[in-house]
N, C-alpha and C positions, 0 to 999 in steps of 0.2 A: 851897647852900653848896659853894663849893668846898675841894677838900682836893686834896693833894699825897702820893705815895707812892711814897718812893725806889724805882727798881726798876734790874732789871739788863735789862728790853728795853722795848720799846713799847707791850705788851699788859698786859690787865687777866689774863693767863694766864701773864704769865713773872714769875721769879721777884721777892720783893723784894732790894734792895740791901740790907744790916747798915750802910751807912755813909750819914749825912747829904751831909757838903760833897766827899765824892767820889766821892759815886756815879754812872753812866752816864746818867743823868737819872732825869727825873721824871714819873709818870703824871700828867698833874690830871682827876678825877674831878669832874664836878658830880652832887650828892646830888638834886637837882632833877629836871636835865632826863636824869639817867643818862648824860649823853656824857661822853667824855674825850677826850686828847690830848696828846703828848709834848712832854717840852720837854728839848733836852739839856744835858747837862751835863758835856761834855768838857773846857771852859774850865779846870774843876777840877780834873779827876782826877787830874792830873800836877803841881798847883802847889807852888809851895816853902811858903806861907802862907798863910791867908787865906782856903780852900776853902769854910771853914764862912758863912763872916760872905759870900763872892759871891753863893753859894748862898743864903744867906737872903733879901736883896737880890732875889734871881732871883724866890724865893717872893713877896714882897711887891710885885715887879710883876706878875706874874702873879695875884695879886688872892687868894690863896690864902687861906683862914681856916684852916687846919691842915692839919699835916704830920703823919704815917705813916708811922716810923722807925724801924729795930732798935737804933740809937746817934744821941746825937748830941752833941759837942763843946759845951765850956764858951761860945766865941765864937760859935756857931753857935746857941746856946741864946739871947743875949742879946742877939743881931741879930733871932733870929726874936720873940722877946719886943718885943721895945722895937716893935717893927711890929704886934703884935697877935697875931700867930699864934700859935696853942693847940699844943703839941708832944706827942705820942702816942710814945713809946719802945718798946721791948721786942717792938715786933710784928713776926711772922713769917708764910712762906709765903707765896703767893703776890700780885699787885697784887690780885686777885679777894678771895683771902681777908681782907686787910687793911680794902678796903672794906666787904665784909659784915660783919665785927667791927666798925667805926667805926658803921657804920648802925643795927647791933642796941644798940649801945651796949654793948659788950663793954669797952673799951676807955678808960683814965685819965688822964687829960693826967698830963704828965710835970710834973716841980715842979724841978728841974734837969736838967744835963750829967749824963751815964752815965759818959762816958769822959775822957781828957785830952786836950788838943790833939794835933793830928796821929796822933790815931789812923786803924788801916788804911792 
């Protein structure tokens, strides 16, 4: 399975990002084969609108089955849904930490948005 986990570098050692659609990219982690790899996501970080639902878009080519997020926006919530992807909220620390919680099964799919639009 692969899963996505906002972060703020390119390693499964640097921090996560608190924010979905603008965050500095995305680790993707295969639960499988254990690799990953960056995907970025500057497009967003600066946009006037929108961040959440590009970013989701982003996830869903990228073949993502869930996401590992500290927040994530009403739009961003229902982009990533309507495509299938399962949303993990409220997790912290590092891209490292976030997958070994998703793995142990630590962790509860989200059931909505946390935050309001254009948040962060």
């Amino acid at each position: 399975m692969k899963i996505a986990i906002t972060a703020q570098g390119q390693t499964l050692d640097d921090p996560m990002d608190p924010r979905f659609g603008r965050a500095p990219g995305f680790v993707i982690y295969d639960t499988e084969t254990k690799e990953n790899h960056y995907i970025e996501n500057i497009q967003n970080m600066q946009a006037a609108q929108g961040a959440g639902i590009q970013s989701g878009r982003s996830m869903a080519d990228a073949g993502v089955q869930a996401v590992l997020t500290g927040h994530v926006g009403p739009k961003a919530f229902t982009t990533l849904q309507a495509a299938g992807i399962k949303i993990y909220s409220g997790v912290k620390g590092t891209v490292r930490d976030a997958v070994e919680q998703f793995t142990a099964g630590k962790l509860e799919a989200t059931k909505g948005a946390d935050v309001d639009g254009h948040w962060g």
